[in-house]
The first five atom37 places (N, CA, C, CB, O) and aatype in JSON, in Angstrom:
{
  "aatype": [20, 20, 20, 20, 20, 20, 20, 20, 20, 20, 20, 20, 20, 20, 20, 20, 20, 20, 20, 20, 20, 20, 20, 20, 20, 20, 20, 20, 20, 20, 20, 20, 20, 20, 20, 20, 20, 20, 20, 20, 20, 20, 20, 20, 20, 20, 20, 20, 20, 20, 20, 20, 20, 20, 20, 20, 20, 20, 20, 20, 20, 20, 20, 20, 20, 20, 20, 20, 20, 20, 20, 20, 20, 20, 20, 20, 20, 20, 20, 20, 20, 20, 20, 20, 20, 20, 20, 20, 20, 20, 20, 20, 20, 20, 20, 20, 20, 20, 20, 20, 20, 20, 20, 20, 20, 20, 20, 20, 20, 20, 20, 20, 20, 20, 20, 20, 20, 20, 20, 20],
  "atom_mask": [
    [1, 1, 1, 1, 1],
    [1, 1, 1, 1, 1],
    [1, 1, 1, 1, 1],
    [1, 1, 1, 1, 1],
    [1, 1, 1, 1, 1],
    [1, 1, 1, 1, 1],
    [1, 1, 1, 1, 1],
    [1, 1, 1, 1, 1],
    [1, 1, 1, 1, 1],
    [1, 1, 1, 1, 1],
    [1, 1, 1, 1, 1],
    [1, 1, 1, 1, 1],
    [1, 1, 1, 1, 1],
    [1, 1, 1, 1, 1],
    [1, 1, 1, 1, 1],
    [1, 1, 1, 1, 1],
    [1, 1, 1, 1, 1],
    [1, 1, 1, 1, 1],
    [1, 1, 1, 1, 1],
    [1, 1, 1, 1, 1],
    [1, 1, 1, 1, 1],
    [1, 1, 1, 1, 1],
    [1, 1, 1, 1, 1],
    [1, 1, 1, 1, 1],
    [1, 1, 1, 1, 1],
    [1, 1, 1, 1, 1],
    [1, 1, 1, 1, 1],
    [1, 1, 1, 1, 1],
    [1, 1, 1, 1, 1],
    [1, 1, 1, 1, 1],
    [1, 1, 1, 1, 1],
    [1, 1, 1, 1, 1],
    [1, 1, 1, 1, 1],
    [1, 1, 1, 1, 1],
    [1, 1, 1, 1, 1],
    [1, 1, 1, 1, 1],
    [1, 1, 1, 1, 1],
    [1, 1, 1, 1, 1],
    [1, 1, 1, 1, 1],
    [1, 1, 1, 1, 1],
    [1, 1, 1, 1, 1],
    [1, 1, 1, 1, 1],
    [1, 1, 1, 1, 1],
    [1, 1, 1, 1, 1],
    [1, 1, 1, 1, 1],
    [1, 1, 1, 1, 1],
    [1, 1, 1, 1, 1],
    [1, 1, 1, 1, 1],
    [1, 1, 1, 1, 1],
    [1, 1, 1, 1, 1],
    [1, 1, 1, 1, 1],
    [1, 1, 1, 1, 1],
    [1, 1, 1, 1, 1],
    [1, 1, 1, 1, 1],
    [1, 1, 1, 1, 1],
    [1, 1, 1, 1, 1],
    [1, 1, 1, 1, 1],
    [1, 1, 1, 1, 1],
    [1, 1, 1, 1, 1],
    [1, 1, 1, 1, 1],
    [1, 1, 1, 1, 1],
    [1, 1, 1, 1, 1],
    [1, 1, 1, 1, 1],
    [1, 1, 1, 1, 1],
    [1, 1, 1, 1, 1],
    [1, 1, 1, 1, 1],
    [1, 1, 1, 1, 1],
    [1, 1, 1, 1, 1],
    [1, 1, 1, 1, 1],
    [1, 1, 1, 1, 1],
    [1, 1, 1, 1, 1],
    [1, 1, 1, 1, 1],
    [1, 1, 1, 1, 1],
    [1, 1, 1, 1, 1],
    [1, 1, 1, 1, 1],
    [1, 1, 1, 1, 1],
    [1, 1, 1, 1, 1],
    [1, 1, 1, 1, 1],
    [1, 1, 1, 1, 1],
    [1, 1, 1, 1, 1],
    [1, 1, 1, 1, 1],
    [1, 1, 1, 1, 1],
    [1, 1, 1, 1, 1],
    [1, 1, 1, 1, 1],
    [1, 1, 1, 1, 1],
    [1, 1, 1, 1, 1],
    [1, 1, 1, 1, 1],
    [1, 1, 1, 1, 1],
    [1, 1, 1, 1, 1],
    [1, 1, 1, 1, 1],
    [1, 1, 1, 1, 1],
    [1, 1, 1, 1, 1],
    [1, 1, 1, 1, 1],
    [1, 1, 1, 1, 1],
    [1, 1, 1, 1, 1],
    [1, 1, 1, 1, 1],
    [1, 1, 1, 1, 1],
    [1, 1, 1, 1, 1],
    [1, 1, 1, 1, 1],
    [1, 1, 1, 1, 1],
    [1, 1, 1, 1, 1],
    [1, 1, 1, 1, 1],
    [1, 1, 1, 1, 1],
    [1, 1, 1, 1, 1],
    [1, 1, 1, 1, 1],
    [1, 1, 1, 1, 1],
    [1, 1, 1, 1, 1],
    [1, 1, 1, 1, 1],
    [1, 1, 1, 1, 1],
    [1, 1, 1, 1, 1],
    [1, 1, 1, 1, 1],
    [1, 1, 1, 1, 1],
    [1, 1, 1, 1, 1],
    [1, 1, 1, 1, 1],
    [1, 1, 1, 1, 1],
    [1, 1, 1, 1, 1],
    [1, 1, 1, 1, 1],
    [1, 1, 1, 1, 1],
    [1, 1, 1, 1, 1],
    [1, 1, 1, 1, 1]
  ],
  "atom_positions": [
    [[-51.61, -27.97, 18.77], [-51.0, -27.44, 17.56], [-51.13, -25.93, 17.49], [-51.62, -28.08, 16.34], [-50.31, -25.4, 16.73]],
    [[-52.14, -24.96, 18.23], [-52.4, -23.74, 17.87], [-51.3, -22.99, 18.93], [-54.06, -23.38, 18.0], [-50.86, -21.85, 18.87]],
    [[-51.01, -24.09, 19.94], [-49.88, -23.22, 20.89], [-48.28, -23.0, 20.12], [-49.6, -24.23, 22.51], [-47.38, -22.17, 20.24]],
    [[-48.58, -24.65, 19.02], [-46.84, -24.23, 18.59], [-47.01, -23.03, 17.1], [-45.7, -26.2, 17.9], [-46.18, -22.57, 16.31]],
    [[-48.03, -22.92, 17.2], [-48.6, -22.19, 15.75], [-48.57, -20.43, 16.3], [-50.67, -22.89, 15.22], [-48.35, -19.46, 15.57]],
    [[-48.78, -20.41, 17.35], [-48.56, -19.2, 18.37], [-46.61, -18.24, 18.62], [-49.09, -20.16, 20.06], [-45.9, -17.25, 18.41]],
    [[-46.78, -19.84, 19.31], [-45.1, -19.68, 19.21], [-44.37, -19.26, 18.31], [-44.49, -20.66, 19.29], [-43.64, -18.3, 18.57]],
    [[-44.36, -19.91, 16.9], [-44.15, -19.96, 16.02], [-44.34, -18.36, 15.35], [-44.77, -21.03, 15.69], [-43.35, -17.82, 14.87]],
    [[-45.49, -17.75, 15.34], [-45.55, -16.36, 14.55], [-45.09, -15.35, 15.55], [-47.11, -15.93, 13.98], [-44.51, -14.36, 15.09]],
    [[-45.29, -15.46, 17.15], [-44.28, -14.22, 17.63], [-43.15, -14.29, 16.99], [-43.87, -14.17, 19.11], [-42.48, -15.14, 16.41]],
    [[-43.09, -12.6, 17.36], [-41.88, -11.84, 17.1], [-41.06, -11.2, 17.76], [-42.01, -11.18, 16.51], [-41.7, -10.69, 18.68]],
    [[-40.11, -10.93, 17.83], [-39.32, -10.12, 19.15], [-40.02, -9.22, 19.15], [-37.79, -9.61, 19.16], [-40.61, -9.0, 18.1]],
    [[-40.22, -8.43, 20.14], [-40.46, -6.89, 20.24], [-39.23, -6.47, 20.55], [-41.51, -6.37, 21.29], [-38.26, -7.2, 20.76]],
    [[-39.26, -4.91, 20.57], [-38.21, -4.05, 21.04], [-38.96, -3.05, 21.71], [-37.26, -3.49, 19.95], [-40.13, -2.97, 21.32]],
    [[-38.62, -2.28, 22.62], [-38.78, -1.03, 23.26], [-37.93, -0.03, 22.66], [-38.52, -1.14, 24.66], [-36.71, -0.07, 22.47]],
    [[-38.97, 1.13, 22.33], [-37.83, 2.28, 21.31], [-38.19, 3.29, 22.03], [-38.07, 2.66, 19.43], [-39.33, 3.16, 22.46]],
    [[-37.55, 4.48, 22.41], [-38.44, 5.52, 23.3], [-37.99, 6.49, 22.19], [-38.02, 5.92, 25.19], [-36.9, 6.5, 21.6]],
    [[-39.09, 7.34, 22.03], [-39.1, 8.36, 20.78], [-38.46, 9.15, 21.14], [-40.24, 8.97, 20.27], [-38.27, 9.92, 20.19]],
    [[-37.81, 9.57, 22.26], [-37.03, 10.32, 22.31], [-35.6, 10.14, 21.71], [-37.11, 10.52, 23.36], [-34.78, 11.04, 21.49]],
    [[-35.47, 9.02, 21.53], [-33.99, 8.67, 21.05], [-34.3, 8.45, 19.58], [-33.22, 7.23, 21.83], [-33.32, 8.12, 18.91]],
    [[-35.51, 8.58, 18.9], [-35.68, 8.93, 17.54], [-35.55, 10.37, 17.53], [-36.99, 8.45, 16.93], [-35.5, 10.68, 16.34]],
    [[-35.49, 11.22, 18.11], [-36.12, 12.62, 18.35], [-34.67, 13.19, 18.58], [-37.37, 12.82, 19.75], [-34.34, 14.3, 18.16]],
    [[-33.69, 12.24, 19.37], [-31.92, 12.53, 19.05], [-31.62, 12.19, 18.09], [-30.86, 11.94, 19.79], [-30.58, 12.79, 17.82]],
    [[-31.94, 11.39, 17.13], [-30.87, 10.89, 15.77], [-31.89, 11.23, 14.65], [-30.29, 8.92, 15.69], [-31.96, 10.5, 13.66]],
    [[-32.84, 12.56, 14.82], [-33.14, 13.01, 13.69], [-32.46, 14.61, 14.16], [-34.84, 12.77, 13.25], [-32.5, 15.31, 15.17]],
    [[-31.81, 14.69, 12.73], [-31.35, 15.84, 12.75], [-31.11, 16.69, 11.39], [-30.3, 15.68, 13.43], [-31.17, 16.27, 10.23]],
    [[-30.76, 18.22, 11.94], [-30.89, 19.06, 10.61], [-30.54, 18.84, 9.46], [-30.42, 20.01, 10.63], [-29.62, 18.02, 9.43]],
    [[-30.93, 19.29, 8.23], [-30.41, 18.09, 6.49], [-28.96, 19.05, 6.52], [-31.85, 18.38, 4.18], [-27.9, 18.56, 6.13]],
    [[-29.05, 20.31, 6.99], [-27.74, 21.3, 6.99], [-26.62, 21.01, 7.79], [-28.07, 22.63, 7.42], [-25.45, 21.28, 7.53]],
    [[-27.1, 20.42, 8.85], [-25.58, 20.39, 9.97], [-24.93, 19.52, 9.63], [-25.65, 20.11, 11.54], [-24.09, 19.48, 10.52]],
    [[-24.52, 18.17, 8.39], [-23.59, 17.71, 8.22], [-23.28, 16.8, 8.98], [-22.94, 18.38, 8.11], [-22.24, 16.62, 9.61]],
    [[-24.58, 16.01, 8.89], [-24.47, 15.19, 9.89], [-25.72, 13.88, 9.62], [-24.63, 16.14, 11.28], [-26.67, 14.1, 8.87]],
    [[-25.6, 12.86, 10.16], [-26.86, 11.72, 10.24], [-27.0, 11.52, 11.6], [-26.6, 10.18, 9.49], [-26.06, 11.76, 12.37]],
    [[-28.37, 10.98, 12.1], [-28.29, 10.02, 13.06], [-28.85, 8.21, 12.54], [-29.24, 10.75, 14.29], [-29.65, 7.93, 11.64]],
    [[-28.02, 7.12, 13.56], [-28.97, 5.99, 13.78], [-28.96, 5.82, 14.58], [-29.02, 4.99, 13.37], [-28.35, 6.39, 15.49]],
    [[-30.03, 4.41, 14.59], [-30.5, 3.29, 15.41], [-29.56, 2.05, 15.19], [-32.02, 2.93, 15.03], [-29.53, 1.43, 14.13]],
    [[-29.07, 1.86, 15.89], [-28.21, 0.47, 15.79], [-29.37, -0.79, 16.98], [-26.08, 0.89, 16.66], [-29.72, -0.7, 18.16]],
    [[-29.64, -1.91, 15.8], [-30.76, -2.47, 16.53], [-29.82, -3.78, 16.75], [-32.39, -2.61, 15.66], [-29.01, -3.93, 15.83]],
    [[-29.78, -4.55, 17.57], [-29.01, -5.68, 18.01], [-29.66, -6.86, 16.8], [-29.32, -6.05, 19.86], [-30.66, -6.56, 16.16]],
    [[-28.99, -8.15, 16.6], [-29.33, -9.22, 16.08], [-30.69, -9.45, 16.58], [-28.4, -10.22, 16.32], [-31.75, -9.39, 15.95]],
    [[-30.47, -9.73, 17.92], [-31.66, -10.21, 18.59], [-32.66, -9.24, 18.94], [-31.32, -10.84, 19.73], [-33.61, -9.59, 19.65]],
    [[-32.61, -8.57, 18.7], [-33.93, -7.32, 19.2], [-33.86, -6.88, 20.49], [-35.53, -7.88, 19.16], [-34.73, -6.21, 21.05]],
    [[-32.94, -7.22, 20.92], [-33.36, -7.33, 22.5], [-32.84, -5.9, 22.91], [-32.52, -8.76, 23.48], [-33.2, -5.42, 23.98]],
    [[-32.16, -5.36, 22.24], [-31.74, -3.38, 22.38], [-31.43, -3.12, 21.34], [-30.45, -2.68, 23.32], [-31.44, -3.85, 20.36]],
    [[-31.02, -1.67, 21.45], [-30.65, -0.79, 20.55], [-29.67, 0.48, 21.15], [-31.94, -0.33, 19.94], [-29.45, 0.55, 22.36]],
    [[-29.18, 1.33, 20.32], [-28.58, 2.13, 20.86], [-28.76, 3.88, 19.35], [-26.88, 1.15, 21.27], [-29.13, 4.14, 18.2]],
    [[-28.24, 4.45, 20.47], [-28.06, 6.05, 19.17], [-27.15, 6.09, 18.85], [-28.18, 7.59, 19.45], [-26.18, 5.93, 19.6]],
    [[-27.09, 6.25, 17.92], [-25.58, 6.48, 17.12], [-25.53, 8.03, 16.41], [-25.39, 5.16, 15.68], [-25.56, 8.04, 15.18]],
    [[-25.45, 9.37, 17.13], [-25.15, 10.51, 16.52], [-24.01, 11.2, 17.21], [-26.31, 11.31, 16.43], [-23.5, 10.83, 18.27]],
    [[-23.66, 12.33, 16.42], [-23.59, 12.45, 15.42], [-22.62, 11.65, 14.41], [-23.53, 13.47, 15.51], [-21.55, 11.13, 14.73]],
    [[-23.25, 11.64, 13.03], [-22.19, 10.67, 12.42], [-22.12, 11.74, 11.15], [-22.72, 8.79, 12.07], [-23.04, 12.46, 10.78]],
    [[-20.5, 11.63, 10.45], [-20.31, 12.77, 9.72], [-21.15, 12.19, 8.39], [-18.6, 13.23, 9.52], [-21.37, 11.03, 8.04]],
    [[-21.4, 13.03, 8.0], [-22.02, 12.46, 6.46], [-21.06, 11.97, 5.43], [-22.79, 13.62, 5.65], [-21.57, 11.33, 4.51]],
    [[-19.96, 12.13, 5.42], [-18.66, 11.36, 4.32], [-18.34, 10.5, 5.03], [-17.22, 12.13, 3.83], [-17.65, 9.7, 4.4]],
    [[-18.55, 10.1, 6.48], [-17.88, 8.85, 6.65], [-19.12, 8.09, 6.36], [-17.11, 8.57, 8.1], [-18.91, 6.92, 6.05]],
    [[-20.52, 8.5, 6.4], [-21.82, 7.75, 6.0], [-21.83, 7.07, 4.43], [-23.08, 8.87, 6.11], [-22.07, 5.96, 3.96]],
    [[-21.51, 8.08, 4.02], [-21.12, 8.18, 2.63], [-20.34, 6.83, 2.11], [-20.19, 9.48, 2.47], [-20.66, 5.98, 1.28]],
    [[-19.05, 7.01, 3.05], [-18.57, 5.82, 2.63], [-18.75, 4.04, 3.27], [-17.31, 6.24, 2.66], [-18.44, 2.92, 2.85]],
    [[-19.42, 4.61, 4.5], [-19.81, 2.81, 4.39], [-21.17, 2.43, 3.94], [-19.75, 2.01, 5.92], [-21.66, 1.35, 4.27]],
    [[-21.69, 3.14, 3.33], [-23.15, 3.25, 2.89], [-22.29, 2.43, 0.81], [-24.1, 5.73, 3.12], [-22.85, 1.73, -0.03]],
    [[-21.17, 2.89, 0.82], [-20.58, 2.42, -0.11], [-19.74, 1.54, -0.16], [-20.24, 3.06, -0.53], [-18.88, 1.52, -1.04]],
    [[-19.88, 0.42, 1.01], [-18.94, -0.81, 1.39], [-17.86, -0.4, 1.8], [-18.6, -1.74, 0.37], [-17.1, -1.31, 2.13]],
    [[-17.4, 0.79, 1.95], [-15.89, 0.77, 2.44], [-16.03, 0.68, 4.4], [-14.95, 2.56, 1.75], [-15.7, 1.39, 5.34]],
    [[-16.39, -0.05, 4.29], [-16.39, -0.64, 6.0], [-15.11, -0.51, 6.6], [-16.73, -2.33, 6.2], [-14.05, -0.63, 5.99]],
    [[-15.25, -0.2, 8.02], [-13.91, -0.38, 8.86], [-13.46, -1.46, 8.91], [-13.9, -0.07, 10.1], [-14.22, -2.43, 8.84]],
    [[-11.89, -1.62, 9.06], [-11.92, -3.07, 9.08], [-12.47, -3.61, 10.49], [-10.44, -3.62, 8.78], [-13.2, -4.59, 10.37]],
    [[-12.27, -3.16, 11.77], [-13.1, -3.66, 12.47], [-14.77, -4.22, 12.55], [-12.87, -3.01, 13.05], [-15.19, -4.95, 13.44]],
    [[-15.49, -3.75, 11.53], [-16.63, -4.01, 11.75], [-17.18, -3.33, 12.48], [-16.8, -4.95, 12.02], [-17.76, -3.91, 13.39]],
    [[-17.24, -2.0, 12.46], [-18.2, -1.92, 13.24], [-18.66, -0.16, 12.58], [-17.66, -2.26, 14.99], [-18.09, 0.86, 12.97]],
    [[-19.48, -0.19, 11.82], [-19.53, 1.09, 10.99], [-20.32, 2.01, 12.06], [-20.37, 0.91, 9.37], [-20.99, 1.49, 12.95]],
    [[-20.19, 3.53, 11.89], [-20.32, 4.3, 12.35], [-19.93, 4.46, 14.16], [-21.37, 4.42, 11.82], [-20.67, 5.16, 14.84]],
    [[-18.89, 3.84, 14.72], [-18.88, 3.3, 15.48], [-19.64, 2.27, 16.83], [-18.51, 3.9, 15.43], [-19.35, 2.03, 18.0]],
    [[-20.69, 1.87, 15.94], [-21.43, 0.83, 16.27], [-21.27, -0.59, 16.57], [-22.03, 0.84, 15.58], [-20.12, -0.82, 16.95]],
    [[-22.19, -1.85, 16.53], [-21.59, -2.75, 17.02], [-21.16, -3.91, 15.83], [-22.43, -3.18, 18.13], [-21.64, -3.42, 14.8]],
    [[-20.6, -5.01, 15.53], [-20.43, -6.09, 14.84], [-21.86, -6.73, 14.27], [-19.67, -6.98, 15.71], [-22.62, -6.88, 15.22]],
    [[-22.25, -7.01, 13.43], [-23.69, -7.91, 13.34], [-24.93, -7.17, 13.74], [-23.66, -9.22, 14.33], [-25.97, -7.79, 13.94]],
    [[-24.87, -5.75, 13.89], [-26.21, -4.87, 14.39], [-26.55, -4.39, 13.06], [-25.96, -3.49, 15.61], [-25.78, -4.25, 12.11]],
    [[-28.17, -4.09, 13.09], [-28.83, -3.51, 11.95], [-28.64, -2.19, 12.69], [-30.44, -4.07, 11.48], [-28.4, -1.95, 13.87]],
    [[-28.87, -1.24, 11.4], [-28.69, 0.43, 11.55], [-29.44, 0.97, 10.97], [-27.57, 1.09, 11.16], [-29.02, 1.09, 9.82]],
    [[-30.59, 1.51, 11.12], [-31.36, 2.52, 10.84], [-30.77, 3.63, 10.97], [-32.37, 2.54, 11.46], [-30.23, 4.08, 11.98]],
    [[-30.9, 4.33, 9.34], [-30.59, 5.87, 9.42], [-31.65, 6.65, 9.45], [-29.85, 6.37, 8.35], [-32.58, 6.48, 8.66]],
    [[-31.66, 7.62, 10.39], [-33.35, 8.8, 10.6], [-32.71, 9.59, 9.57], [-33.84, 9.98, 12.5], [-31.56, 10.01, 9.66]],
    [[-33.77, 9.87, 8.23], [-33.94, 10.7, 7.13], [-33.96, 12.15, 8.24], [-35.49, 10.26, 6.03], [-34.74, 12.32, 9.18]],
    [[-32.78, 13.16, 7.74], [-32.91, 14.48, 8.49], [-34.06, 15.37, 8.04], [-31.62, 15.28, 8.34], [-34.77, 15.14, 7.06]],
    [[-34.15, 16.26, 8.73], [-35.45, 17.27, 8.64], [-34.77, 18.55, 7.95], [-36.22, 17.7, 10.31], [-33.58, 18.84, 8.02]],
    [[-35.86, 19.31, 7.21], [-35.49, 20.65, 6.5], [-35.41, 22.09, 7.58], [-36.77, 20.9, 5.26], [-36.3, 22.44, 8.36]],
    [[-34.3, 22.64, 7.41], [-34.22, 23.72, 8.21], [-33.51, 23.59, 9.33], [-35.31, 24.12, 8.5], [-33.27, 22.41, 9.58]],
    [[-32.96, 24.6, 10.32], [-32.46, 24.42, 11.36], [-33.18, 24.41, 12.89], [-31.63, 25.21, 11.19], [-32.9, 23.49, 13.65]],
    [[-33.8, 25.13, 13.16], [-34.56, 24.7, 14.67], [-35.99, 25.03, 14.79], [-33.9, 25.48, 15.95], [-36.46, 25.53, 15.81]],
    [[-36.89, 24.65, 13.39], [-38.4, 24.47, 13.27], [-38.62, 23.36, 13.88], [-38.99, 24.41, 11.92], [-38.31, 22.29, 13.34]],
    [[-39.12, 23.4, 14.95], [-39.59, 22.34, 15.72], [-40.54, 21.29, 15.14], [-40.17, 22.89, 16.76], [-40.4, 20.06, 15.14]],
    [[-41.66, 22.13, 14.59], [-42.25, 21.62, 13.64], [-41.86, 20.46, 12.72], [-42.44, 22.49, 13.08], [-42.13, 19.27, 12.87]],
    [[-41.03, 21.16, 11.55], [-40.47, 20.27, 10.74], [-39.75, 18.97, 11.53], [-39.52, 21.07, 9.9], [-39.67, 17.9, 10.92]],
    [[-39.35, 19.06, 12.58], [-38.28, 17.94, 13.36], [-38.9, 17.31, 13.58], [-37.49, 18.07, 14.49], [-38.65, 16.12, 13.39]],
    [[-40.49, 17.88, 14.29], [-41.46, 16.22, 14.8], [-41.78, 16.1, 13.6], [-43.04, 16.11, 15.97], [-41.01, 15.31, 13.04]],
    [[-42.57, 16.51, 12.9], [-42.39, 16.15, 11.45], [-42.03, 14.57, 11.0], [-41.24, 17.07, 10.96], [-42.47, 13.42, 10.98]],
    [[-40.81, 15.45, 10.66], [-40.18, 14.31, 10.41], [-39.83, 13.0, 11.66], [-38.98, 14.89, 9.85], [-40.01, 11.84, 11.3]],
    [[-39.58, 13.15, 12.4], [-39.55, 12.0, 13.94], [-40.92, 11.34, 13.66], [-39.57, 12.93, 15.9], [-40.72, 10.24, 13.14]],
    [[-41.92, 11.56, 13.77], [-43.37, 10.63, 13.44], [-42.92, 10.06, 11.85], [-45.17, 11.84, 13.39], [-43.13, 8.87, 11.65]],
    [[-42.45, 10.69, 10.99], [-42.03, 10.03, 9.75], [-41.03, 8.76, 10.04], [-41.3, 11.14, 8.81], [-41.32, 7.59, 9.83]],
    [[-39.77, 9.24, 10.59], [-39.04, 8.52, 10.79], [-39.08, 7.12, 11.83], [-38.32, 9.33, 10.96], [-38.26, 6.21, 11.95]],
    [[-40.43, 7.35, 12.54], [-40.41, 6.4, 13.18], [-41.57, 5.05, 12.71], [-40.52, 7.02, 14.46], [-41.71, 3.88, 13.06]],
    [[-42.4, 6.15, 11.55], [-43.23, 5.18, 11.07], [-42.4, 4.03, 10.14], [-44.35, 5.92, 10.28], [-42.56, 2.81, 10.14]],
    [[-41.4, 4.88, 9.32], [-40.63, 4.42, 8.42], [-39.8, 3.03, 9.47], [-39.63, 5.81, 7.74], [-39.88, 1.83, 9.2]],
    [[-39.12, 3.55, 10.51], [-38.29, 2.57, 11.3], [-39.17, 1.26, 11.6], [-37.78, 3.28, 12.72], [-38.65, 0.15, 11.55]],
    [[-40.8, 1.49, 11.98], [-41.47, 0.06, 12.43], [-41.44, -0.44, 10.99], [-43.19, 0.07, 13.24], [-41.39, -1.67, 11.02]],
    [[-41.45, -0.06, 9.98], [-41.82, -0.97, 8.52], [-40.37, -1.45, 8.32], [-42.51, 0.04, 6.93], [-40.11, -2.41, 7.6]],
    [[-39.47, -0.76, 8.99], [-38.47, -1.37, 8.46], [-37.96, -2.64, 9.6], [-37.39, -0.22, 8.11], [-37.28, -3.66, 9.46]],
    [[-38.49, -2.17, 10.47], [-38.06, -3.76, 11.32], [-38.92, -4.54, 11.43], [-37.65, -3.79, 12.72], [-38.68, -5.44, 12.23]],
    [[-40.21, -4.58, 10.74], [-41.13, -5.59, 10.36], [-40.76, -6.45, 9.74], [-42.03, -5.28, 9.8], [-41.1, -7.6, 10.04]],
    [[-39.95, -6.2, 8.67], [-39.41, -6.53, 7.41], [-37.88, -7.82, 8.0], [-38.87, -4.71, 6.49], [-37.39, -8.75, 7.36]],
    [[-37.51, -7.3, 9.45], [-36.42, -8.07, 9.7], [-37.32, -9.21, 11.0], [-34.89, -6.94, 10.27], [-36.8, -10.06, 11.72]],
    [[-38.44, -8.91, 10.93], [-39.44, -9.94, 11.86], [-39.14, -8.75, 13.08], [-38.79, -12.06, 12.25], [-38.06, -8.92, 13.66]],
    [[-39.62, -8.05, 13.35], [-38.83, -7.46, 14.78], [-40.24, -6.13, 14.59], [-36.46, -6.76, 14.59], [-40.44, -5.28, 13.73]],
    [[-41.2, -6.61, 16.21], [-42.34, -5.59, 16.38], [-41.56, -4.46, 16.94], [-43.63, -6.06, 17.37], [-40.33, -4.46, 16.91]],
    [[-42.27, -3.51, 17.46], [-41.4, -2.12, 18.3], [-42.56, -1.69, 19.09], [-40.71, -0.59, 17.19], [-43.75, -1.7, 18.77]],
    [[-42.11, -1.4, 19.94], [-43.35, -0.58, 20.59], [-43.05, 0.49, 21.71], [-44.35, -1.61, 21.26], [-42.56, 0.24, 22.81]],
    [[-43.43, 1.74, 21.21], [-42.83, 2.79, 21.52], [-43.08, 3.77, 23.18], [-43.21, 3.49, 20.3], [-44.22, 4.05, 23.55]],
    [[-42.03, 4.1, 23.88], [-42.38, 4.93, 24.9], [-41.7, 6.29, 24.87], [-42.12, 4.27, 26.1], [-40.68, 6.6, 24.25]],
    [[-42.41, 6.98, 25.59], [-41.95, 8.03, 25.65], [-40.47, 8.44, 26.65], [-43.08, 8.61, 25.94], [-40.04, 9.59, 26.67]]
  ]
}
């Protein structure tokens, strides 16, 4: 019983390499977002930048493509948006925020059952 009890509480993992958090965080000025488009299954992900901020705007407000596939991403994928950083090329502020954004990203795919575990 403790093997199906085992079974039972894994979770997918994912492999995230911070560098591709470290591409889809970007300046709050350049007019722009990045995401993470995470598959159903956990099993990948992809970057999704740059994305304009009015077209964010609007599927962040249901006006979806009709294809499905917002920000040109995939059908049925979750999307993490990286909260941008203040200023234009303070390095600082960018990791900053990237250790923010990536703490924020594991709580948020906890939440969809989905561990992460990060490389460089």
């Amino acid at each position: 019983m403790s093997c199906l009890n085992e079974i039972v509480s894994q979770k997918p993992k994912l492999t995230i390499r911070k560098r591709d958090i470290f591409r889809a965080t970007l300046a709050d000025n350049c007019g722009n977002l990045g995401y993470l488009g995470i598959a159903p299954d956990a099993s990948e992900y992809h970057v999704v930048v740059p994305v304009d901020l009015k077209l964010a705007r609007g599927v962040k407000a249901l006006n979806q493509p009709d294809d499905g596939t917002p920000f040109g991403g995939y059908r049925g994928w979750h999307y993490y948006e990286c909260a941008p950083y203040v200023g234009d090329k303070d390095s600082t502020n960018r990791q900053q925020q990237v250790e923010d954004n990536t703490q924020l990203l594991s709580i948020w795919l906890q939440q969809l059952g989905i561990k992460i575990a990060l490389i460089n």
